[in-house]
N, CA, C and O atoms as a GROMACS GRO file, in nm:
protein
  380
    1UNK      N    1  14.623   2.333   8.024
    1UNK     CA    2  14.757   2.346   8.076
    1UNK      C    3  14.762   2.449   8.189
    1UNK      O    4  14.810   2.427   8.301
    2UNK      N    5  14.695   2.591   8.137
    2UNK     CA    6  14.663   2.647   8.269
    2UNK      C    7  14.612   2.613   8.422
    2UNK      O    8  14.665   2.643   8.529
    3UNK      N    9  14.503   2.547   8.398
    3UNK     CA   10  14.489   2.529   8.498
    3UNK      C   11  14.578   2.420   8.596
    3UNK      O   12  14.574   2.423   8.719
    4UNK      N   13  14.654   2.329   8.521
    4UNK     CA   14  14.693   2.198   8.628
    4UNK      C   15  14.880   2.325   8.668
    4UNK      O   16  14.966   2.321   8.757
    5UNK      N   17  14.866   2.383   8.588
    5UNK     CA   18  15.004   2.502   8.644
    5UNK      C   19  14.999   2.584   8.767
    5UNK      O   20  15.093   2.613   8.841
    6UNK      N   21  14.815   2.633   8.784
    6UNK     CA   22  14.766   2.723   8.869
    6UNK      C   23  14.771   2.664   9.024
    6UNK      O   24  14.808   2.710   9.132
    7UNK      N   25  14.712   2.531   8.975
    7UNK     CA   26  14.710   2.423   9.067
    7UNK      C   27  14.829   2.381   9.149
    7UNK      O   28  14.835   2.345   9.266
    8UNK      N   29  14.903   2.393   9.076
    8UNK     CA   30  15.040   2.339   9.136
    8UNK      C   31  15.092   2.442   9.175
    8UNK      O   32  15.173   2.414   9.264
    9UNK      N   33  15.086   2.590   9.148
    9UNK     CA   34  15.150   2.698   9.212
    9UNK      C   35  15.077   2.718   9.320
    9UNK      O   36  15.141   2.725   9.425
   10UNK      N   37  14.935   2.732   9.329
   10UNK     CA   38  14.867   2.699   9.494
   10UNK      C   39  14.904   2.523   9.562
   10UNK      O   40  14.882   2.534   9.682
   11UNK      N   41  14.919   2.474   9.552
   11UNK     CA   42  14.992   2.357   9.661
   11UNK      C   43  15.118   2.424   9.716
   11UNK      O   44  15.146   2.464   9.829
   12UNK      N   45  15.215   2.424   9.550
   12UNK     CA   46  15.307   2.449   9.602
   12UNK      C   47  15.352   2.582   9.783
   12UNK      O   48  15.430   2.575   9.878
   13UNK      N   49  15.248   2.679   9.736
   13UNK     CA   50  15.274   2.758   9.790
   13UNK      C   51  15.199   2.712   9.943
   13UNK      O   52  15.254   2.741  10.049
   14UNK      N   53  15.103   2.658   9.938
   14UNK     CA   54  15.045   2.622  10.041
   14UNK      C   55  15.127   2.488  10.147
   14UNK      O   56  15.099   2.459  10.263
   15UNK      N   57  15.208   2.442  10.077
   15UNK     CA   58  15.262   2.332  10.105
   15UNK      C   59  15.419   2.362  10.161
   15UNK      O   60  15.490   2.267  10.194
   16UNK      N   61  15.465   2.487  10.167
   16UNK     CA   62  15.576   2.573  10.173
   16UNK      C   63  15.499   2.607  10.305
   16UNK      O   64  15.573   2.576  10.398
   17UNK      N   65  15.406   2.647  10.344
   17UNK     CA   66  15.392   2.712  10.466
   17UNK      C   67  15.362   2.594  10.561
   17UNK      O   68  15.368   2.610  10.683
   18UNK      N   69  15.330   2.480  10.509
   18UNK     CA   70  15.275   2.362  10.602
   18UNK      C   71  15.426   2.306  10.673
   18UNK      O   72  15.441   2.279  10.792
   19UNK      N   73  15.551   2.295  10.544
   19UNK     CA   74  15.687   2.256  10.582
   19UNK      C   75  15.723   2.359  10.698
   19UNK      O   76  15.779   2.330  10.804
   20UNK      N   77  15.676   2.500  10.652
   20UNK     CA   78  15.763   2.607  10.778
   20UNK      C   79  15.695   2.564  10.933
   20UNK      O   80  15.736   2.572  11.049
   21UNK      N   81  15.574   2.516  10.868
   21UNK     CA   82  15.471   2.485  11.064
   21UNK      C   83  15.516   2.413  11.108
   21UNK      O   84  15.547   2.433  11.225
   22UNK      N   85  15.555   2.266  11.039
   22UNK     CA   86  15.596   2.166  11.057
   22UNK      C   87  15.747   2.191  11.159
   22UNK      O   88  15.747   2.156  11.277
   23UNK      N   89  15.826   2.233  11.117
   23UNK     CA   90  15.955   2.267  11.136
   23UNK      C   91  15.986   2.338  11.269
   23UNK      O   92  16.052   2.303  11.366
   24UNK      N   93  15.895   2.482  11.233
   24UNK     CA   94  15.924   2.589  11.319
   24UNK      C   95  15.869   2.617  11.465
   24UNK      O   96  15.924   2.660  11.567
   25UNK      N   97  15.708   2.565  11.427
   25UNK     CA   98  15.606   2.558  11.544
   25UNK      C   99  15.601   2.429  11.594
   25UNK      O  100  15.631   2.402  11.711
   26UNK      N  101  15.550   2.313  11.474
   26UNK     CA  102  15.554   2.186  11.545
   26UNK      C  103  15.642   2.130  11.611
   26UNK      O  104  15.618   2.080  11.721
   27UNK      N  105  15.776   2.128  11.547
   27UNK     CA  106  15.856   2.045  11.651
   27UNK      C  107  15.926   2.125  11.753
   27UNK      O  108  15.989   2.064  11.840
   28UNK      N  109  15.923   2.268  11.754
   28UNK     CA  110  15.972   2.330  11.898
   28UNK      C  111  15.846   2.261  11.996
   28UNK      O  112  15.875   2.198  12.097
   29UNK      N  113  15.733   2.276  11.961
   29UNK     CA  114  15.624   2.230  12.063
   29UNK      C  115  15.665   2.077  12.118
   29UNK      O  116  15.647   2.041  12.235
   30UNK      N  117  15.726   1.986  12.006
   30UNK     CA  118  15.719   1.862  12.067
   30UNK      C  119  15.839   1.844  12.146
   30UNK      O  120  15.826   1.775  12.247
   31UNK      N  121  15.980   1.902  12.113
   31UNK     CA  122  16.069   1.885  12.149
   31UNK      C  123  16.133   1.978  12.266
   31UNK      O  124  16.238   1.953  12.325
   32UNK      N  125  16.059   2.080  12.287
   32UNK     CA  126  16.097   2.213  12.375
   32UNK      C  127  16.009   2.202  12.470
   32UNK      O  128  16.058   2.203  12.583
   33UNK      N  129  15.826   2.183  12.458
   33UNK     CA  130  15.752   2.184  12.549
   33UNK      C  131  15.700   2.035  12.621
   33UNK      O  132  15.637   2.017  12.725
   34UNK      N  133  15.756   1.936  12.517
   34UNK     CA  134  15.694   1.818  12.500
   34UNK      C  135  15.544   1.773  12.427
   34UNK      O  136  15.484   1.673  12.468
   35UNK      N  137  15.501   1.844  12.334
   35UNK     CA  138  15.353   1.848  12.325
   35UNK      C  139  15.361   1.753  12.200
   35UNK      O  140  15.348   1.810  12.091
   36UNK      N  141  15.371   1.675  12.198
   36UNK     CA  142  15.366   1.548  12.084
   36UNK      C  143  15.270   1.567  11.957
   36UNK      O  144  15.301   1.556  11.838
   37UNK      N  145  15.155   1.596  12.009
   37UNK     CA  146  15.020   1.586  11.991
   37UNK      C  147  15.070   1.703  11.849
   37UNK      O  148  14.996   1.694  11.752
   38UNK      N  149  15.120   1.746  11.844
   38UNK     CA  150  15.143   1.872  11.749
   38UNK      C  151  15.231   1.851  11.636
   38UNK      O  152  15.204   1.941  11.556
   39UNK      N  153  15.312   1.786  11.595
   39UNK     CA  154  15.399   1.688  11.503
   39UNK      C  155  15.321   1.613  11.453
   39UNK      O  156  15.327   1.600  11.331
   40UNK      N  157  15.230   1.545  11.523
   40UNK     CA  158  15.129   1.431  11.471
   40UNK      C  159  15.015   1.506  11.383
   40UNK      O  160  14.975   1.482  11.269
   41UNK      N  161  14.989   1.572  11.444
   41UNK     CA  162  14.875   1.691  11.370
   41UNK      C  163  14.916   1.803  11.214
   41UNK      O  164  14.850   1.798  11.111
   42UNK      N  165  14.975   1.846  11.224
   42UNK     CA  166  15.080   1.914  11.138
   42UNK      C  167  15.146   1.828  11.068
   42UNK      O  168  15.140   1.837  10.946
   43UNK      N  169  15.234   1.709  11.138
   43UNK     CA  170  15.318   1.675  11.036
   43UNK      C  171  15.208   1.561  10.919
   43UNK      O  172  15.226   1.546  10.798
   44UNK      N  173  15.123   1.512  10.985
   44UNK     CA  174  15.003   1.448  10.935
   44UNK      C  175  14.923   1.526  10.806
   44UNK      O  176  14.864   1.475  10.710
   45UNK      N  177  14.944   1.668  10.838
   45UNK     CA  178  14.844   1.749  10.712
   45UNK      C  179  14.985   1.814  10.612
   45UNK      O  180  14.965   1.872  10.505
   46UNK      N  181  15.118   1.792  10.667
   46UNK     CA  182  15.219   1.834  10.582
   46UNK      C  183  15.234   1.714  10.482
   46UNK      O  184  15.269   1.731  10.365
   47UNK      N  185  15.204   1.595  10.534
   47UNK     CA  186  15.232   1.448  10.464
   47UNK      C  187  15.134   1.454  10.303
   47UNK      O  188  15.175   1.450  10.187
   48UNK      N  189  14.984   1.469  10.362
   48UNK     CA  190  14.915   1.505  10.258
   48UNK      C  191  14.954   1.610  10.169
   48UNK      O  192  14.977   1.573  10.054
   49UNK      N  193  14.966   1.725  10.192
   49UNK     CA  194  15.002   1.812  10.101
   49UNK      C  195  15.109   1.794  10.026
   49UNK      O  196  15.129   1.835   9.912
   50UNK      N  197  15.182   1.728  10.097
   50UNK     CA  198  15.352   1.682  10.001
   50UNK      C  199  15.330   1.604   9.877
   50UNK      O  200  15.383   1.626   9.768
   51UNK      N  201  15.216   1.477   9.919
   51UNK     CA  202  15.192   1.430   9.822
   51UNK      C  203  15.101   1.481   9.690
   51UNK      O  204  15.123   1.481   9.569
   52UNK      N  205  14.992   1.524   9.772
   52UNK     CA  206  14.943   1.649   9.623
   52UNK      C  207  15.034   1.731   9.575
   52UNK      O  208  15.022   1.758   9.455
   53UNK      N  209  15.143   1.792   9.647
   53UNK     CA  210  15.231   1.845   9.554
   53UNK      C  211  15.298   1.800   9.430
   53UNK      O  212  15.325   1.854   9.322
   54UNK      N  213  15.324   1.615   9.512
   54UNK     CA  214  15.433   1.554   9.361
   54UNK      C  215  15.286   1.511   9.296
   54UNK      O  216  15.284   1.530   9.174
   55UNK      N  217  15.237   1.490   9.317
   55UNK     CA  218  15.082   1.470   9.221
   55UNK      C  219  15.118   1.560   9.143
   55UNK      O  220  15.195   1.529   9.052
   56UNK      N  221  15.072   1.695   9.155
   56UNK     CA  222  15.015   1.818   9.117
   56UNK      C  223  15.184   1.844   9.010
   56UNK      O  224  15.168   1.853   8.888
   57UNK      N  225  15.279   1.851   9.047
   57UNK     CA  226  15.420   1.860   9.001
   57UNK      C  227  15.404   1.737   8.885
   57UNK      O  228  15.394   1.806   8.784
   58UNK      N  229  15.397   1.618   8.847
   58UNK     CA  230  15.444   1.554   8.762
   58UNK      C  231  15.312   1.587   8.624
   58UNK      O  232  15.340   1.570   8.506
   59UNK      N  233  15.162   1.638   8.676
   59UNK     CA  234  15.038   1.659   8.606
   59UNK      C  235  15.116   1.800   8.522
   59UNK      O  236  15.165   1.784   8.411
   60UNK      N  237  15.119   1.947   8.598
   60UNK     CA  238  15.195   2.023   8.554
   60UNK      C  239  15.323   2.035   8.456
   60UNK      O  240  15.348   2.120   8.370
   61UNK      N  241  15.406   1.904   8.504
   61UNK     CA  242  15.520   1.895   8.412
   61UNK      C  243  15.470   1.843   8.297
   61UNK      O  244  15.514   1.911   8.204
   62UNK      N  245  15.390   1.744   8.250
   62UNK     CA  246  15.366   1.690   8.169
   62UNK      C  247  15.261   1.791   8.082
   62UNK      O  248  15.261   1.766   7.961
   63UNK      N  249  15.185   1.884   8.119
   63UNK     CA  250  15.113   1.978   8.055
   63UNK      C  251  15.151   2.082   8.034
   63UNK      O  252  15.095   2.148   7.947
   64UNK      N  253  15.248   2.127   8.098
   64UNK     CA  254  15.341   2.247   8.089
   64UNK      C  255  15.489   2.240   7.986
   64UNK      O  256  15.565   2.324   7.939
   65UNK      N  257  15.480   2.093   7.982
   65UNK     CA  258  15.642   2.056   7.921
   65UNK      C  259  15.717   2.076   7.955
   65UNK      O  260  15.817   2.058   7.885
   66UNK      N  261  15.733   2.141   8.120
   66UNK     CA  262  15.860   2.208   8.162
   66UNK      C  263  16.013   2.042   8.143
   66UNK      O  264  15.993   1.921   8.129
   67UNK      N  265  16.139   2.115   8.150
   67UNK     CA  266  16.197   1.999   8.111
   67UNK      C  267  16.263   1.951   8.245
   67UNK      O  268  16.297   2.034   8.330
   68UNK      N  269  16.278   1.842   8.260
   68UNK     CA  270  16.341   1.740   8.370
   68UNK      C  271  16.432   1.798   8.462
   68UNK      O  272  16.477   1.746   8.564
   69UNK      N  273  16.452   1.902   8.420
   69UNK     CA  274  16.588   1.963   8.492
   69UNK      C  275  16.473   2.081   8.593
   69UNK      O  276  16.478   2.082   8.716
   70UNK      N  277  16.399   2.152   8.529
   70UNK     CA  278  16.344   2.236   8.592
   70UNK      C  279  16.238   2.180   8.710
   70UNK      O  280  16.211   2.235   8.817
   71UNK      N  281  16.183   2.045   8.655
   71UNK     CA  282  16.069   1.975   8.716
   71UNK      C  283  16.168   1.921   8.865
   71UNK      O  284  16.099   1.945   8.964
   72UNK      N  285  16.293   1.863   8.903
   72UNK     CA  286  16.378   1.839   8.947
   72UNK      C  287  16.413   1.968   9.058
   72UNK      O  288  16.420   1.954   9.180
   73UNK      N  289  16.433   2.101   8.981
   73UNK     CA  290  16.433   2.186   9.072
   73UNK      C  291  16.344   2.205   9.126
   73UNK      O  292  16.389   2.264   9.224
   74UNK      N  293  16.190   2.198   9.144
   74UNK     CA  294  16.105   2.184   9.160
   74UNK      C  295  16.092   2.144   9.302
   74UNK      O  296  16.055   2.206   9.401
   75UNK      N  297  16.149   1.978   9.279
   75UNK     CA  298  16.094   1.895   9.372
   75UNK      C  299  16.205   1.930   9.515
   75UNK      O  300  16.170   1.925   9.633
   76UNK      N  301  16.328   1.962   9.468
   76UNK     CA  302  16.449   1.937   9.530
   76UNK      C  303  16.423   2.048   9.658
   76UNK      O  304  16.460   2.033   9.775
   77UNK      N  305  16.330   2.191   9.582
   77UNK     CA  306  16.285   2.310   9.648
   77UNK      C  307  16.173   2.283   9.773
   77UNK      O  308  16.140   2.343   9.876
   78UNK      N  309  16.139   2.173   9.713
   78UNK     CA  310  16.027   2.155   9.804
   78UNK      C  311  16.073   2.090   9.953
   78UNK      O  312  16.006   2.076  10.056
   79UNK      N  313  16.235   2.052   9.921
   79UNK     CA  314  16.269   1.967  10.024
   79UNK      C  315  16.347   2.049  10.166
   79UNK      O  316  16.375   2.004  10.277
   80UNK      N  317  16.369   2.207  10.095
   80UNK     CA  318  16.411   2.278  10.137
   80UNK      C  319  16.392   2.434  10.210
   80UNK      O  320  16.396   2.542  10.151
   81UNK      N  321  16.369   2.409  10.362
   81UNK     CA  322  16.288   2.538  10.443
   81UNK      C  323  16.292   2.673  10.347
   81UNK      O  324  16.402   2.728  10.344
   82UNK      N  325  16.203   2.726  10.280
   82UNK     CA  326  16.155   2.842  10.232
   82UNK      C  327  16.177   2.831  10.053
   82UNK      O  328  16.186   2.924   9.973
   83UNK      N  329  16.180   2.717  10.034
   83UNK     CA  330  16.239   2.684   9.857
   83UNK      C  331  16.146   2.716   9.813
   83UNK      O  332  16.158   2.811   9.736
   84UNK      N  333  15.986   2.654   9.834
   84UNK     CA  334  15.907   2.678   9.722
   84UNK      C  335  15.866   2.830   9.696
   84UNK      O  336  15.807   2.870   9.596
   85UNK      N  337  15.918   2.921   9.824
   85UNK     CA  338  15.876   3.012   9.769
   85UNK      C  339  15.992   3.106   9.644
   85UNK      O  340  15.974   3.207   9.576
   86UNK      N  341  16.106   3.014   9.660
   86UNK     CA  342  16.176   3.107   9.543
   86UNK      C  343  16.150   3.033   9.424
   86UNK      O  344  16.214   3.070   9.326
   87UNK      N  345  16.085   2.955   9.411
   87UNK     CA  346  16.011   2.914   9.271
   87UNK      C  347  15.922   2.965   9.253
   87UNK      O  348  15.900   2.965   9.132
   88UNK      N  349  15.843   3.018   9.311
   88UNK     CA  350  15.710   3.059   9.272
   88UNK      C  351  15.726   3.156   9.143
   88UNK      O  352  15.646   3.162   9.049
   89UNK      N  353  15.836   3.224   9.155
   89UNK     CA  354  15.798   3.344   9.031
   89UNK      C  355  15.820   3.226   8.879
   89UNK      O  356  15.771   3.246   8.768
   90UNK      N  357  15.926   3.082   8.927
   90UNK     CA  358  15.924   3.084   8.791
   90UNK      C  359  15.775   3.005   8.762
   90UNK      O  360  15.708   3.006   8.659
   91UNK      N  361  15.750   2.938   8.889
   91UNK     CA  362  15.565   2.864   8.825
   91UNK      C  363  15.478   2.998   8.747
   91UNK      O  364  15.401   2.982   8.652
   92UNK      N  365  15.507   3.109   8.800
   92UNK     CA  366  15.372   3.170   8.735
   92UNK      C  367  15.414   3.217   8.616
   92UNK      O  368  15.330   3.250   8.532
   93UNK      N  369  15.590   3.230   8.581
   93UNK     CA  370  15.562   3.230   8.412
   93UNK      C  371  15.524   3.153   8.330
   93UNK      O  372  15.556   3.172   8.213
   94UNK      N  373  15.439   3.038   8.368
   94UNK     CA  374  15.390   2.926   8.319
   94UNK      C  375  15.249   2.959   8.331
   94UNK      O  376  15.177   2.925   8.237
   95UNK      N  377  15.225   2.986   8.376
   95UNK     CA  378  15.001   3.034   8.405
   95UNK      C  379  14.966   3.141   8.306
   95UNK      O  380  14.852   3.185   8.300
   0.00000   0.00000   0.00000
């Protein structure tokens, strides 16, 4: 159980900084400088990580038992510029 919790608190957290690149750096570059090439790149390695996240999120919930409501906040955080990091404290009372 530990470990698929640990797991998911490193995505999560890693996957929180890929959304801020995505957002903050990539699309001023595409939309401010025109540099396309940078949305495609970023938003391409944010795509992957999103999905190991709900991977990593439904493995965790189910080994952790967290309940539907919390697993939900979870995901909802993830959808939202700087969310996963105010979850983080509650993932690691789970590790």
């Amino acid at each position: 159980m530990k470990n698929s919790v640990k797991k998911f608190s490193l995505i999560n957290t890693i996957e929180g900084y890929s959304y801020l690149l995505l957002l903050f750096v990539a699309m001023p570059m595409k939309y401010l400088m025109g540099i396309a090439i940078a949305t495609k790149i970023v938003g391409s390695i944010h795509g992957f990580l999103f999905i190991l996240f709900m991977i990593l999120l439904v493995i965790a919930w189910q080994d952790a038992k967290w309940s539907l409501k919390e697993t939900v906040i979870f995901f909802i955080a993830s959808l939202i510029p700087f969310g996963t990091f105010f979850t983080k404290k509650t993932i690691q009372t789970y590790e």
